[in-house]
C-alpha positions as CSV (number, residue, x, y, z in Angstrom):
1,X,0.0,0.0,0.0
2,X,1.4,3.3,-1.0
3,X,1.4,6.2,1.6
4,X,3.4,9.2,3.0
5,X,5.9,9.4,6.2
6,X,3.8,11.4,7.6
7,X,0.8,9.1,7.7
8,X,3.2,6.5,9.3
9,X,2.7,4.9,12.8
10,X,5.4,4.5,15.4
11,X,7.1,0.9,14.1
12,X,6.2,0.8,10.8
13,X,8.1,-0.1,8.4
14,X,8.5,1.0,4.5
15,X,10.3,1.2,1.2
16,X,10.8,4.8,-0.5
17,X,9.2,4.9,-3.8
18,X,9.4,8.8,-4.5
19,X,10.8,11.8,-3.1
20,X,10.7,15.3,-4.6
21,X,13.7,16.6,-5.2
22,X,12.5,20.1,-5.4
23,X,11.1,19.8,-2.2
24,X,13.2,17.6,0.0
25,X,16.9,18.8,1.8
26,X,19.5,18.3,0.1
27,X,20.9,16.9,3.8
28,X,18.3,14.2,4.2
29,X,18.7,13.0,0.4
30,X,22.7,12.8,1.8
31,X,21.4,10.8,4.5
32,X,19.5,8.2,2.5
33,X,16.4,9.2,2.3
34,X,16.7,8.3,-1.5
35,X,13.7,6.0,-3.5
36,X,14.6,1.7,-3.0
37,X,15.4,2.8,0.9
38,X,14.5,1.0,4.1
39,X,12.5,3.6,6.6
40,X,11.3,2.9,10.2
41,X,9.6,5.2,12.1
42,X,10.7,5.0,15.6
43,X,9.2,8.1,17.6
44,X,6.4,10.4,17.0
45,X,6.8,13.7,19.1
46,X,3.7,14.5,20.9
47,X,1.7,16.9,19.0
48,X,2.7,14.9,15.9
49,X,5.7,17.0,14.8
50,X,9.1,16.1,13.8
51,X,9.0,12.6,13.2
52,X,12.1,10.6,14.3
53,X,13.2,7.9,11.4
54,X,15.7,5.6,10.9
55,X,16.4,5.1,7.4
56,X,18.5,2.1,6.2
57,X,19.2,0.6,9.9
58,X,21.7,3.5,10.2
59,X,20.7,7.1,9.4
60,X,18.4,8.5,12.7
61,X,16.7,11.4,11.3
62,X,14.2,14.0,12.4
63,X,12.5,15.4,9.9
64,X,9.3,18.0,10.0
65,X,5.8,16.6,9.0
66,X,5.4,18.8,6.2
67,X,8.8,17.2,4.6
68,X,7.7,13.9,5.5
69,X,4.7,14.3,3.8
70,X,6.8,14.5,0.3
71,X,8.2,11.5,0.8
72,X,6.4,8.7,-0.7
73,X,6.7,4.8,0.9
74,X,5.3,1.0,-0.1
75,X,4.5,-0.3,3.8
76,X,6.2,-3.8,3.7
77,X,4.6,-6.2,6.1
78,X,6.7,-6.6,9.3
């Protein structure tokens, strides 16, 4: 099922399919936040905003629901 980060709950567990390049950091694209990536989200901050990811079993982001939400994902079973 395709879907955003930012409509991710804590422990899911996804596969990038899209990321806008006009819209997304240069940093987090450095980071790994590139298309055929591994994403877990790990912690959601209380009033849903920033979202703490790990992104190939390595990076730990946080990164701003509004960026999240240009990120594209496939959830993969767990």
């Amino acid at each position: 099922m395709k879907t955003t980060v930012d409509l991710l709950k804590i422990g899911d567990k996804a596969v990038i399919t899209y990321v806008d390049l006009d819209k997304i950091p240069l940093k987090l694209l450095e980071m790994g936040c590139l298309p055929d990536n591994d994403i877990e989200i790990i912690q959601i901050a209380p009033f849903g905003d920033p979202i703490y990811i790990n992104v190939n079993n390595g990076s730990h982001l946080a990164i701003r629901k509004e960026t999240a939400h240009d990120i594209e994902v496939e959830i993969r079973d767990n």
